[in-house]
C-alpha positions in Angstrom: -64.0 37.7 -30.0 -65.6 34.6 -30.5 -66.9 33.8 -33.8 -69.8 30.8 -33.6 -70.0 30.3 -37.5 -66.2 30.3 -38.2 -65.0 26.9 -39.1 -62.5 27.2 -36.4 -64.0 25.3 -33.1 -65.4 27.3 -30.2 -62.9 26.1 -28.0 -59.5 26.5 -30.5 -61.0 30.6 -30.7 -61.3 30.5 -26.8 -57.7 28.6 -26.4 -56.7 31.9 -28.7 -58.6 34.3 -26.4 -56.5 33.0 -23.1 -53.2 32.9 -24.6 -53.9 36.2 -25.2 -54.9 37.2 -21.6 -52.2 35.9 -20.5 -49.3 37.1 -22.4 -50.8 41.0 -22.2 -52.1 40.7 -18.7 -51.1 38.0 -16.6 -48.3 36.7 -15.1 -46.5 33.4 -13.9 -48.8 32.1 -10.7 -51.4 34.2 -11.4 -55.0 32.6 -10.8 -56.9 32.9 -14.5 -61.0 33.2 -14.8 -62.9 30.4 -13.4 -64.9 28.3 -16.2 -68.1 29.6 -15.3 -66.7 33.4 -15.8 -65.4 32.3 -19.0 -68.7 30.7 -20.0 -71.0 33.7 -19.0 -68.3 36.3 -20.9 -67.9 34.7 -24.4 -72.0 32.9 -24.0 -70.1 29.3 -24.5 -70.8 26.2 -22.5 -69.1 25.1 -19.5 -67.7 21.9 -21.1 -66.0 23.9 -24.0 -64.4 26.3 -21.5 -62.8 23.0 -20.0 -61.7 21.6 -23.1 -59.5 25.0 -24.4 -58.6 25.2 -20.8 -57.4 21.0 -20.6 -55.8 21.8 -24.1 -53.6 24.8 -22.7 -52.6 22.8 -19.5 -51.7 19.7 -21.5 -49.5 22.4 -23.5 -47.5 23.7 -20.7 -49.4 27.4 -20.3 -51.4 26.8 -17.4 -51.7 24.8 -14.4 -54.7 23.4 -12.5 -54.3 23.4 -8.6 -57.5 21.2 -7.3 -59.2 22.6 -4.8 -57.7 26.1 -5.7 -58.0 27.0 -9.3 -55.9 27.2 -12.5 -53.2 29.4 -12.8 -50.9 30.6 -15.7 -47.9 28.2 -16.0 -43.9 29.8 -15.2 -42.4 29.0 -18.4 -40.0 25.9 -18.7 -36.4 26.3 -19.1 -35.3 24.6 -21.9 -31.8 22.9 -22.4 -30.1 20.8 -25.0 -28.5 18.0 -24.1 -26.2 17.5 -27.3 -24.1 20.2 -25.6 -22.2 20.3 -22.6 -22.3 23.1 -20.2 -22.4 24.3 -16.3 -25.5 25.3 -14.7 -24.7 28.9 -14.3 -23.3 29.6 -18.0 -26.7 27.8 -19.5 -28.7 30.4 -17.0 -26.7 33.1 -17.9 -27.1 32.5 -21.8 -30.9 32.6 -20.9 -30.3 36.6 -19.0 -30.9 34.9 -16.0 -29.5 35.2 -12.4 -27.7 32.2 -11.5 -27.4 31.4 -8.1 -26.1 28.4 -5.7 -26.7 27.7 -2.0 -24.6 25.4 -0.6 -26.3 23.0 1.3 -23.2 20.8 2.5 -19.8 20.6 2.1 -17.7 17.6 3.2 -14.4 15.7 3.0 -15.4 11.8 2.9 -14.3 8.3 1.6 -16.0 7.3 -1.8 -18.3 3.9 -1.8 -17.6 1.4 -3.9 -20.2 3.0 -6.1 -19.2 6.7 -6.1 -15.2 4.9 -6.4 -16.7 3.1 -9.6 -18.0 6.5 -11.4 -14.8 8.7 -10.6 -12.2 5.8 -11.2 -10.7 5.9 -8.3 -10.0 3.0 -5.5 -12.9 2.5 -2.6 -12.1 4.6 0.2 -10.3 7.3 -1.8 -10.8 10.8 -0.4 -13.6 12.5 -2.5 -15.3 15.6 -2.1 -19.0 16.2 -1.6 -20.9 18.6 -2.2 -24.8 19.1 -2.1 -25.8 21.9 -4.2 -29.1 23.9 -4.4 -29.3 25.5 -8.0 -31.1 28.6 -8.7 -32.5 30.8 -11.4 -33.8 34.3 -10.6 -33.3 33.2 -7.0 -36.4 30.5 -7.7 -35.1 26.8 -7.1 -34.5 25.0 -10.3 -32.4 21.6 -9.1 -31.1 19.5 -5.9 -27.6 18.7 -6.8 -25.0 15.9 -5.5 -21.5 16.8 -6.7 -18.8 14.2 -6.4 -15.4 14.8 -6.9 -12.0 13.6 -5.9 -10.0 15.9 -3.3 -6.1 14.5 -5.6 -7.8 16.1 -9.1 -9.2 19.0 -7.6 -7.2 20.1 -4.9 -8.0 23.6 -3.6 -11.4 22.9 -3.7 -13.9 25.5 -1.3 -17.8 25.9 0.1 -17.2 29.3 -1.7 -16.0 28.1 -4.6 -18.9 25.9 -4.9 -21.0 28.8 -4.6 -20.0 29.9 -7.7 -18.7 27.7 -10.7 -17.1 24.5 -10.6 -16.7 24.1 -13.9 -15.1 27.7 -14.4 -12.7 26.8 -11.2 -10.9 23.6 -12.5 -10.6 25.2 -16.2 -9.3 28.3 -15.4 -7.6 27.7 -11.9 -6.6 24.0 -12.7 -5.8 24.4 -16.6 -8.0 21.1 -17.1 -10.3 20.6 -20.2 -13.8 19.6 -19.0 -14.1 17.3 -22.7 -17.6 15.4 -22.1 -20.3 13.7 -20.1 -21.8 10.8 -19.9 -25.3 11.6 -18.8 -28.6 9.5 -17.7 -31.6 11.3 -17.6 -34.8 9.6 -15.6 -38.3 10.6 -14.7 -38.8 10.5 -10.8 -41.1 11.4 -8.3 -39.8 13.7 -5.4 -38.8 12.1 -2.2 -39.3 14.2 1.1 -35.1 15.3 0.7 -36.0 16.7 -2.9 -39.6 18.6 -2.2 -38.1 20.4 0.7 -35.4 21.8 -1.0 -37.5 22.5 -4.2 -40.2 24.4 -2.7 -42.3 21.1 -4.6 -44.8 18.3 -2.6 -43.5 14.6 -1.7 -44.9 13.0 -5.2 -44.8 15.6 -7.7 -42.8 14.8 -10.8 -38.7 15.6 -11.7 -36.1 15.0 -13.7 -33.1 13.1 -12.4 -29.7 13.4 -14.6 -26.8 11.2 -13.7 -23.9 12.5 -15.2 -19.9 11.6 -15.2 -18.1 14.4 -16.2 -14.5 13.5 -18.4 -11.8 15.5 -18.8 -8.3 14.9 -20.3 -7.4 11.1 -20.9 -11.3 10.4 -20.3 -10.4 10.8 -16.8 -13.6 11.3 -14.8 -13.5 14.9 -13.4 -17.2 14.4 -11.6 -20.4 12.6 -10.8 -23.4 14.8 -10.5 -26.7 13.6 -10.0 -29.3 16.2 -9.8 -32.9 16.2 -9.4 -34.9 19.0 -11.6 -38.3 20.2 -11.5 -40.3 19.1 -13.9 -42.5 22.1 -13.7 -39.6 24.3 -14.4 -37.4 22.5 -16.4 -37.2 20.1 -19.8 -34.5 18.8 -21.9 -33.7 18.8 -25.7 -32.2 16.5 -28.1 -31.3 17.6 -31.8 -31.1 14.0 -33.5 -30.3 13.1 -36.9 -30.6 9.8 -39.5 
């Protein structure tokens, strides 16, 4: 399977050879041949072995653990950003499982901060609501939902377990129009890596987003915190 005279590197045919292994025989998290096993197999060296296998992590399909081994990457989830949609409609346009635990759910007077995104006065009853976000029942993103109690009245723990978005549009009769939307790279505090099943340190993505809906009048402000193993965004830009 490896051809030493072909004008192709060694370790481009070997990058070839482990794509292969692991779309026909491996799965997500599964430990993949060690470099020496590699090297005795195909009769390459040891430092080619690490160069197909640090071009394959670099490009998302595997994932070194020190002290353990590499494994085969899970797949990112991709999402545009030039459209605007809930978490559980983007999963389910994917055939996957949406799913939301509810980690809190509380009544409270907004901060002059949380005030300032929604438009409303400091001290204004808001509601919030601290969202785990899931896909396939893995966790995908720790969100913090703001809302004020006067636009959304109604507004439950089991209704939050479902869709927001699908409550104040069908319920309310309010057009969710656009978001404004930050997008940062973070590293997990210990809040974030509990939640995420991810270490204190590793890498996400945090999105701060204000929500609009009739009027430009702010619906929400989420701010949710990704994993950036799991999850990357798209923009479609033009000149």
């Amino acid at each position: 399977m490896i051809n030493k005279n072909s004008s192709i590197p060694i370790y481009s045919q070997l990058e070839q050879v482990i794509k292969e292994l692991i779309t026909k025989q491996l799965n997500p998290e599964d430990l993949i041949p060690s470099e020496r096993e590699f090297a005795e197999k195909y009769e390459v060296s040891r430092m080619t072995v690490r160069q197909a296998i640090t071009n394959l992590t670099n490009d998302g399909y595997l994932q070194r653990k020190r002290g353990v081994g590499t494994f085969v990457a899970l797949k990112k989830l991709e999402q545009n950003l030039d459209h605007l949609t809930s978490f559980s409609e983007d999963m389910r346009s994917r055939g996957m499982e949406p799913g939301t635990k509810v980690l809190a759910f509380n009544k409270i007077e907004a901060n002059e901060e949380i005030a300032q995104k929604l438009g409303l006065k400091e001290g204004s009853p808001i509601y919030e609501i601290k969202r785990l976000r899931l896909a396939d029942h893995l966790p995908i993103a720790l969100q913090l939902f703001y809302t004020s109690v006067d636009l959304v009245p109604g507004l439950t723990k089991e209704i939050a377990e479902q869709s927001i978005y699908q409550y104040v549009e069908s319920e309310l009769n309010l057009s969710i129009l656009s978001a404004q939307q930050d997008v940062e790279a973070m590293v997990a505090e210990k809040r974030e890596a509990e939640a995420l099943h991810i270490k204190v340190g590793d890498p996400v993505l945090y999105i701060s987003r204000v929500g609009l809906v009739e009027n430009d009048s702010p619906l929400e402000f989420v701010q949710s915190f990704y994993r950036a193993d799991r999850y990357k965004f798209k923009v479609k830009v033009t000149r």
